[in-house]
N, C-alpha and C positions, 0 to 999 in steps of 0.2 A: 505466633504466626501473624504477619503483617499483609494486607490485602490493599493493591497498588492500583491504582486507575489510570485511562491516558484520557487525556483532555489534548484537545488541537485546535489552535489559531488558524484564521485563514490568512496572516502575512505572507507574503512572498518565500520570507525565509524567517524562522522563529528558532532561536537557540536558546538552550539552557544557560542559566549562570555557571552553568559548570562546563560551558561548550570552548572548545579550543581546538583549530586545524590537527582533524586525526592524525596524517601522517607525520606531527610534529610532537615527538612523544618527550622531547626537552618542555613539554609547554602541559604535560599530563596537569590535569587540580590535583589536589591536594584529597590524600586517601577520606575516606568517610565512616563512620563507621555504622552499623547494622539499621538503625534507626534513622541516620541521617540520607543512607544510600536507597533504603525502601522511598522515604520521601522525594525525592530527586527523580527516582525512579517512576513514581509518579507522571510525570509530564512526557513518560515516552512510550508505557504499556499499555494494551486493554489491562480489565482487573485481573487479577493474579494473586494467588497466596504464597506468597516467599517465606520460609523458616532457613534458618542456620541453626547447626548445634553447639556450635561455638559461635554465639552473640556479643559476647564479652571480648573476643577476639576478631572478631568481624572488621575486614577495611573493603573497600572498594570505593570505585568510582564509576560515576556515567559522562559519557559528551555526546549531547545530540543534537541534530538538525534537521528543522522540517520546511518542507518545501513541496507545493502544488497536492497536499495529500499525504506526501509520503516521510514517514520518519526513520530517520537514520539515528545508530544508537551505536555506540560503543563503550561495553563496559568492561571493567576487570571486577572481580571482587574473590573474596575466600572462598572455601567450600560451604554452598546453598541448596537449597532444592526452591524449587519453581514448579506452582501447581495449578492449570486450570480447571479448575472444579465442574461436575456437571451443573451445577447452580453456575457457577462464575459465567461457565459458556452460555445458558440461554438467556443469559441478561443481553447477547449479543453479539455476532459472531462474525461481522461486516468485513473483516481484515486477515488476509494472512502474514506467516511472519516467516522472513527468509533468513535463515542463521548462516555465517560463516563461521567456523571456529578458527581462531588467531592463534592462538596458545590454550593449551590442555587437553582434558576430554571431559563428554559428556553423555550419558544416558538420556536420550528424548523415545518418551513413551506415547506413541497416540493412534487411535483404531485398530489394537490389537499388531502392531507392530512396534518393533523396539530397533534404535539405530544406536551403535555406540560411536559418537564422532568424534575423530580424533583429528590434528592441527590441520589446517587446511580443507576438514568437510566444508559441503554446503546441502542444507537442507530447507524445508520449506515444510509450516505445520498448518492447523486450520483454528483460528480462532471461537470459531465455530462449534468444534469439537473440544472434550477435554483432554489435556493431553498434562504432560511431566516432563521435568527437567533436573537430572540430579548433578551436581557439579561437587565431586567426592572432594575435587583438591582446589588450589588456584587457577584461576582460567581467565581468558580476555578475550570475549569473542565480539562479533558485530553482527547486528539485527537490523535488518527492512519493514516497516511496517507499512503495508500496503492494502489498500480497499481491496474487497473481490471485482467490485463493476472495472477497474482498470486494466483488468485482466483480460483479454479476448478469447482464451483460451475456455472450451467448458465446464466449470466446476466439478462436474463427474470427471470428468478426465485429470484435472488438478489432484481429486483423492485417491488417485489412483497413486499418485506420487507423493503424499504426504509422508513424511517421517521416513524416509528413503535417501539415501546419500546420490543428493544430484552430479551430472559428470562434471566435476571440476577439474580432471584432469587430461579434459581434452585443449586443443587449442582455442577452441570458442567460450569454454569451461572456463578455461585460467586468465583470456582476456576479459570476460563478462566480473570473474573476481577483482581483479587486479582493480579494473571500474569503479568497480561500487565501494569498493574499499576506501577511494580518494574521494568518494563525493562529499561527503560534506566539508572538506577541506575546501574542495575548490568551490563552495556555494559563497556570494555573498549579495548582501539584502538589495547593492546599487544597480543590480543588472538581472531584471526581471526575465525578459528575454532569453537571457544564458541560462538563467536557473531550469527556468520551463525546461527550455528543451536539455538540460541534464538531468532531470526528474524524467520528461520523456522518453530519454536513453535507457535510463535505469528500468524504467518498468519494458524497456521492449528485450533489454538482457535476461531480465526475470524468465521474459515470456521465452528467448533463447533456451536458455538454462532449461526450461520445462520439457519444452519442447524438444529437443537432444533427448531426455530422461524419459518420451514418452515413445520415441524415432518418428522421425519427419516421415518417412512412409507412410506410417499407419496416419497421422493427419493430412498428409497429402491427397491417402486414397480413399478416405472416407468420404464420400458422396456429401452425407451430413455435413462433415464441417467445410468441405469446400462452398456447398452451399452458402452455409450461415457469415461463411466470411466474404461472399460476394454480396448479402444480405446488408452485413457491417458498413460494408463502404458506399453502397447505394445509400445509406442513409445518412452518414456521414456529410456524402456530397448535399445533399437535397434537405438537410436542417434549415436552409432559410426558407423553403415553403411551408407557409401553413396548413398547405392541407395536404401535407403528409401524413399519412396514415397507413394502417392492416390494408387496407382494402388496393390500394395504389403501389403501396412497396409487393405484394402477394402480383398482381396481375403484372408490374414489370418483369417477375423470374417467374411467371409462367404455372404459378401453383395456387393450393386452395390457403384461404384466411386461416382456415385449420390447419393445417401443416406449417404454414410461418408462425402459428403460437405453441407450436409445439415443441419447434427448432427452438423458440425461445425459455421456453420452460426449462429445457436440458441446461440451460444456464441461471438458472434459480433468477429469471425473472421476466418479464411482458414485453412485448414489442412496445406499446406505451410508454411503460417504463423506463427502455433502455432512451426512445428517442429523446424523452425529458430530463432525462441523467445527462444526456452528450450536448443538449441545447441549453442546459445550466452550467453545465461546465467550460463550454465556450463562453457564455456569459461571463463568469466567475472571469478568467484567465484575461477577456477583454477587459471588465472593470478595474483589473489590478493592472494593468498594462498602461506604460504614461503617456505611451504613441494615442492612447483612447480617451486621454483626462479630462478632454473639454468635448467631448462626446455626452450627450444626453443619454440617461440610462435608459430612457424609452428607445432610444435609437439603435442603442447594443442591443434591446430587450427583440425589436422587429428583426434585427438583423439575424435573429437566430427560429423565425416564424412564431414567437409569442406578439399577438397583435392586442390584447389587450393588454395595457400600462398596471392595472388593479391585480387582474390575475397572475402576472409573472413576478408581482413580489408577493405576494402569498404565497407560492409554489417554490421559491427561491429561499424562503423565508423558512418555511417549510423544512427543505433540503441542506440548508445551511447553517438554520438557526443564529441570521442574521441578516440585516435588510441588504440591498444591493447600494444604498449608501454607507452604509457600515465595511462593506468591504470594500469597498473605495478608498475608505479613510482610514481603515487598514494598513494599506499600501503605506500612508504617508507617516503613522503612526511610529 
């Protein structure tokens, strides 16, 4: 059994040596075999333990592309099984992972649910939890790998749909696949701007796709979440003041400090938190941006209400594990 890791670059756009425009299947690499494809495989999973029972006969390949976060994967390979271990998961569980299946079928096991997908599913599991993946025969499917904080939607309400075949075969279903299908085809590293906002397409499909599978009524009419998403964008707007806080976002909708940390908690995480997550991540997205290059990083760092120059690369540093010069030179790298 072979145990696979995903490591991520903050470039723009980072592909594998084995990456080539998916919808260009004249252009596939060259097959791998068991040991070469676990490794490869590497630079696009959380950890995972892959076995085959035929090793000796094992081919497959991966192409992937990543971009603002998110990793796009497409692989084929023989018949595998795919296991997140409950060890494997509390090393870490930050990302969900949305599968299409392309060609074959497959057994995904997780939270006492079991889906058998066959060509054309789309499902979504929780890194988080442990889950399986049996693939009896040949198969070629494509995987999303995406953070939970990109998500707007609330983690409780995402597990409600894990390991469920999401509606792919509605009209918003079949356009949101068709999408995501060609993105990493059409990603490339000269055009920052483009990518962003196909990376930002992509996760607001996801959140479509959820959302169909969860019915927009039931999010519509919930009090809570209309709340928490007019919460969302008051803070969104209001990231360049510093003295944004509990206490200013709670008194503009009219509620107690306690109940805005509660709305947030259902989302496995702090109103603090979230504001420092979305005032890094516009950071990030201005440093790597070349309309910003001759922009002082303290100036991006104020523009987002961190007003001290020390504490926003500690904190960035922190969240990125990489200074805000390093991802600068990233981009150019």
């Amino acid at each position: 059994m072979s145990e696979i890791g995903f490591t991520f670059k903050e470039d723009s756009v980072t592909m594998s040596a084995a990456v080539q425009p998916l919808q260009d299947s004249s252009m596939r690499p060259p097959l791998m075999n068991f040991d070469s494809f676990t490794e490869v495989a590497s630079s696009a999973f959380v950890p995972l333990a892959i076995n085959s029972g035929q090793q000796h006969n094992f081919r497959g390949y991966l192409r992937t592309a990543a971009v603002d976060r998110l990793g796009f994967t497409e692989l084929y390979a023989s018949a595998h099984e795919v296991e997140r271990t409950p060890t494997l998961a509390n090393q870490g569980g930050d990302h969900y992972m949305l599968g299409i299946m392309v060609q074959g079928s497959a057994l995904l096991v997780q939270g006492g649910r079991e889906l058998v997908m066959q060509e054309g599913d789309i499902t979504i599991y929780d890194t988080g939890q442990p889950f399986s993946l049996n693939f009896e025969n040949d198969s070629k499917n494509f995987v999303i790998l995406l953070p939970k904080d990109m998500l707007a939607l609330p983690q409780e309400l995402i597990g409600e749909v894990t390991a469920t075949r999401l509606p792919a075969d509605s009209r918003a279903g079949a356009l949101a696949s068709q999408f995501l299908l060609q993105v990493p085809g059409a990603l490339h590293r000269a055009f920052h701007e483009v990518n962003m906002r196909i990376a930002r397409t992509s996760v607001d499909l996801v959140e479509t796709l959820l959302t169909l599978a969860l019915g927009t009524e039931r999010l519509e009419q919930d009090p809570h979440q209309v709340l928490l998403r007019k919460i969302r964008e008051y803070i969104d707007a209001h990231l360049s003041s510093p003295d944004l806080d509990p206490s200013q976002i709670a008194a503009a909708h009219h509620i107690s400090t306690r109940h805005l940390h509660g709305l947030f908690k259902t989302q496995g995480t702090t109103v603090s938190g979230y504001i420092r997550t979305q005032r890094l991540e516009r950071c990030r997205q201005d440093l790597m941006n070349p309309i910003f290059a001759d922009r002082p990083v303290s100036a991006i760092a104020s523009r987002y209400g961190f007003i001290d120059a020390a504490h926003f690369s500690r904190v960035f540093r922190a969240h990125f594990d990489s200074t805000p010069t390093e991802v600068r030179a990233s981009r150019l790298s």
